[in-house]
C-alpha atoms as a printed R data frame, in Angstrom:
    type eleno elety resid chain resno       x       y       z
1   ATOM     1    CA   UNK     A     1 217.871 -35.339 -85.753
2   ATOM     2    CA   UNK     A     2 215.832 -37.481 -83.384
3   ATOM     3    CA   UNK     A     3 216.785 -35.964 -80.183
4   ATOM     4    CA   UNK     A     4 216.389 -32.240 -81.991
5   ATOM     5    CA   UNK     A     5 212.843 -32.977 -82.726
6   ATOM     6    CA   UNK     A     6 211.735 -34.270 -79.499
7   ATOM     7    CA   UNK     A     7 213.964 -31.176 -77.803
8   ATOM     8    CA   UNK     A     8 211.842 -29.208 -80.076
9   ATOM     9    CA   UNK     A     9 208.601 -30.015 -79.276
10  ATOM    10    CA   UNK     A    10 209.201 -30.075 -76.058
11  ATOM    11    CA   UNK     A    11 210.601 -26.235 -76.260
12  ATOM    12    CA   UNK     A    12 206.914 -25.350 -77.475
13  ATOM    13    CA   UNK     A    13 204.841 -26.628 -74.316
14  ATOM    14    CA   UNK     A    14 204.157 -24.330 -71.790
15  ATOM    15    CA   UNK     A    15 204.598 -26.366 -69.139
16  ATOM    16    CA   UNK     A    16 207.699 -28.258 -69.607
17  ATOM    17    CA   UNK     A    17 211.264 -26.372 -69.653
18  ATOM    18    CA   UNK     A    18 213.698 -28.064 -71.069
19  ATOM    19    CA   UNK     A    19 217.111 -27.417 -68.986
20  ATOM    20    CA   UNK     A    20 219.478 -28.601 -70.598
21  ATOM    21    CA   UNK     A    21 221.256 -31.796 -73.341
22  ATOM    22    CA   UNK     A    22 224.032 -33.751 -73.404
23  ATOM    23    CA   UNK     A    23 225.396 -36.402 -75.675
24  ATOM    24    CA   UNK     A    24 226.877 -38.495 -73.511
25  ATOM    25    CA   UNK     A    25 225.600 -40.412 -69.479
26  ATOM    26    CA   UNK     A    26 229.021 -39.106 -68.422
27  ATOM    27    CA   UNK     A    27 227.818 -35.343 -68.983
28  ATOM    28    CA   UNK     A    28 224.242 -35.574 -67.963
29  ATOM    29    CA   UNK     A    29 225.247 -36.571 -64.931
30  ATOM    30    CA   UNK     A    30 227.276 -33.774 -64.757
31  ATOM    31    CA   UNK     A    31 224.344 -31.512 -65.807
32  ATOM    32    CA   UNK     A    32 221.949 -33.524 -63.265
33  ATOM    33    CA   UNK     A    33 224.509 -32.958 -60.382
34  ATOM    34    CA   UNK     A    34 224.326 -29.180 -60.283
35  ATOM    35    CA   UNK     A    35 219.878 -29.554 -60.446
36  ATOM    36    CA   UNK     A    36 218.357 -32.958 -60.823
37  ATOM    37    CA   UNK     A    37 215.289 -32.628 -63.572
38  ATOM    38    CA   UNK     A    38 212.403 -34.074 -62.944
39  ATOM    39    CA   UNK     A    39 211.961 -36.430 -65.191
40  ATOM    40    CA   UNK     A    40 215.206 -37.641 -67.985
41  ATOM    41    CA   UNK     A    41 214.438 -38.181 -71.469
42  ATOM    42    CA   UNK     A    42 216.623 -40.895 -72.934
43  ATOM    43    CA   UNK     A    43 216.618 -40.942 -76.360
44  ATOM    44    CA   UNK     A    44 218.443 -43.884 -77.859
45  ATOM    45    CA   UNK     A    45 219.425 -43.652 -81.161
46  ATOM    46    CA   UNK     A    46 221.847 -46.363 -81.199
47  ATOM    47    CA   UNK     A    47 220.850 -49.047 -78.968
48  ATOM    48    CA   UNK     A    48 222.497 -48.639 -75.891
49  ATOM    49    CA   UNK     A    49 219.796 -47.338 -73.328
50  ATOM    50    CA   UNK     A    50 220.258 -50.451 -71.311
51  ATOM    51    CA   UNK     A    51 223.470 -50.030 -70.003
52  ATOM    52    CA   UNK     A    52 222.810 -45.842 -70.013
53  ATOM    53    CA   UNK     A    53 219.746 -46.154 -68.098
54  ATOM    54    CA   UNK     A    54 221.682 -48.936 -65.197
55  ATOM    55    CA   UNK     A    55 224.196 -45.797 -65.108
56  ATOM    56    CA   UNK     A    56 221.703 -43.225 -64.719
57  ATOM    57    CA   UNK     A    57 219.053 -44.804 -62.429
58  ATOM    58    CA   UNK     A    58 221.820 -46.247 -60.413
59  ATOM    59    CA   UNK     A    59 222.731 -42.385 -59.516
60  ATOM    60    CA   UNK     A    60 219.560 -41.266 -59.608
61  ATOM    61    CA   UNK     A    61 217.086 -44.081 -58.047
62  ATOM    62    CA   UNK     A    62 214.212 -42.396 -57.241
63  ATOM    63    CA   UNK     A    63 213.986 -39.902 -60.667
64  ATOM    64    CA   UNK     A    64 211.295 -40.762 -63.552
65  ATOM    65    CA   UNK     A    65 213.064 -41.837 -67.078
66  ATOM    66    CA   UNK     A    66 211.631 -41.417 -70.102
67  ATOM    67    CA   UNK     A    67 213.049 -43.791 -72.872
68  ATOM    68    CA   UNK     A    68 212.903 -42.766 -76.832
69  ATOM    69    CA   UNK     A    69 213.678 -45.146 -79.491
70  ATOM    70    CA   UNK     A    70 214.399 -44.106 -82.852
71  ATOM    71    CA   UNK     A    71 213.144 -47.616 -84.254
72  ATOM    72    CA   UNK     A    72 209.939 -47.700 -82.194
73  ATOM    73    CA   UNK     A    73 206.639 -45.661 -82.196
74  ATOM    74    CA   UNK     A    74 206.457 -45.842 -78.747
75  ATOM    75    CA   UNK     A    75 208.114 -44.190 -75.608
76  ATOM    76    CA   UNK     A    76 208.812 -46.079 -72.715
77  ATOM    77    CA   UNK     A    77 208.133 -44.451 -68.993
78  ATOM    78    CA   UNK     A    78 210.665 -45.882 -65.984
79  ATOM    79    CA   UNK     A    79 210.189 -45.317 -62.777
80  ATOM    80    CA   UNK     A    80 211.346 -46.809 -59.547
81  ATOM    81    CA   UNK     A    81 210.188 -47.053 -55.983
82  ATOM    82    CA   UNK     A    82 212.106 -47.688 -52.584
83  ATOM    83    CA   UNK     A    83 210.121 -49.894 -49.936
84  ATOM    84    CA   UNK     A    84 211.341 -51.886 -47.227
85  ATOM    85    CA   UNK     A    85 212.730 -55.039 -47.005
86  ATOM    86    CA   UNK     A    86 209.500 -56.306 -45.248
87  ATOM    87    CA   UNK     A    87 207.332 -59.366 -46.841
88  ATOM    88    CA   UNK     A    88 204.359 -56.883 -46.111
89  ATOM    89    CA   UNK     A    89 205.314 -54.093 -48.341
90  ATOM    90    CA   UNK     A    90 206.850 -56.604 -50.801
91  ATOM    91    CA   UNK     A    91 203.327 -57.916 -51.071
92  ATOM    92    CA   UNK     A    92 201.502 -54.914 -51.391
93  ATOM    93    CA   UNK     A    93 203.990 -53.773 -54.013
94  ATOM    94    CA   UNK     A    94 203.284 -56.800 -55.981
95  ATOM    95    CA   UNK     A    95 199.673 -56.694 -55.598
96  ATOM    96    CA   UNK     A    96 199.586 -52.875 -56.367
97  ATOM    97    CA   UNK     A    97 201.325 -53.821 -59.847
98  ATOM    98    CA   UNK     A    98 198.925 -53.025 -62.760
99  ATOM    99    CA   UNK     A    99 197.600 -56.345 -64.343
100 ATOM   100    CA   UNK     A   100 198.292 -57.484 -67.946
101 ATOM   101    CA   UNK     A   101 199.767 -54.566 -69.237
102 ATOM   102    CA   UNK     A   102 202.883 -56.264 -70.602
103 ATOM   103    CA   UNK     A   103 203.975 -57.752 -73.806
104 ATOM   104    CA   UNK     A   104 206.827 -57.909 -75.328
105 ATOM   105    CA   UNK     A   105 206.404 -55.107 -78.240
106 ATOM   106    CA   UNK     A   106 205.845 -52.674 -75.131
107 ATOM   107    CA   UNK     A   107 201.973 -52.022 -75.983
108 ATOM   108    CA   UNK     A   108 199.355 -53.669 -74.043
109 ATOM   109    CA   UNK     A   109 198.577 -57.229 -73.719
């Protein structure tokens, strides 16, 4: 029921197309191997997005994830960036970080 009403609202906007579902990480990656999306909604209804998203970001390192919980009234954005191994850019990616935005409920600290 979760997942339906998210796919739902979704369907309504204008600007998003939704392309396609799948119940299991086994078959979206076989839907995201034909045409990557851009972005992957997760929505975890029974607590396993950790080891889903390690599958799916693993395969797909570069792709935005978007992670719904049933349990939680908010929605959780994951992204990823390659640099290279230099101390340079491992600086300026630290530095660039946004400050104090975490806490452990997810909302700002």
């Amino acid at each position: 029921m979760f997942a339906d009403t998210i796919i739902n609202t979704l369907s309504l906007q204008e600007l998003v197309v939704v392309t396609g579902t799948a119940p299991t990480v086994e078959m979206a990656l076989e839907l995201m191997a034909g045409a990557p999306p851009d972005v992957v909604i997760y929505v975890d209804t029974h607590g396993g997005a950790r080891d889903a998203l390690c599958t799916l970001t693993s395969h797909y390192p570069e792709m935005a994830f978007i992670r719904a919980e049933l349990t939680s009234g908010h929605l959780r954005l994951i992204t990823s960036k390659c640099i290279r191994a230099r101390s340079d850019e491992l600086v300026a990616a630290i530095t660039a970080l946004p400050r104090g935005s975490y806490s452990e409920n997810g909302g700002s600290a």
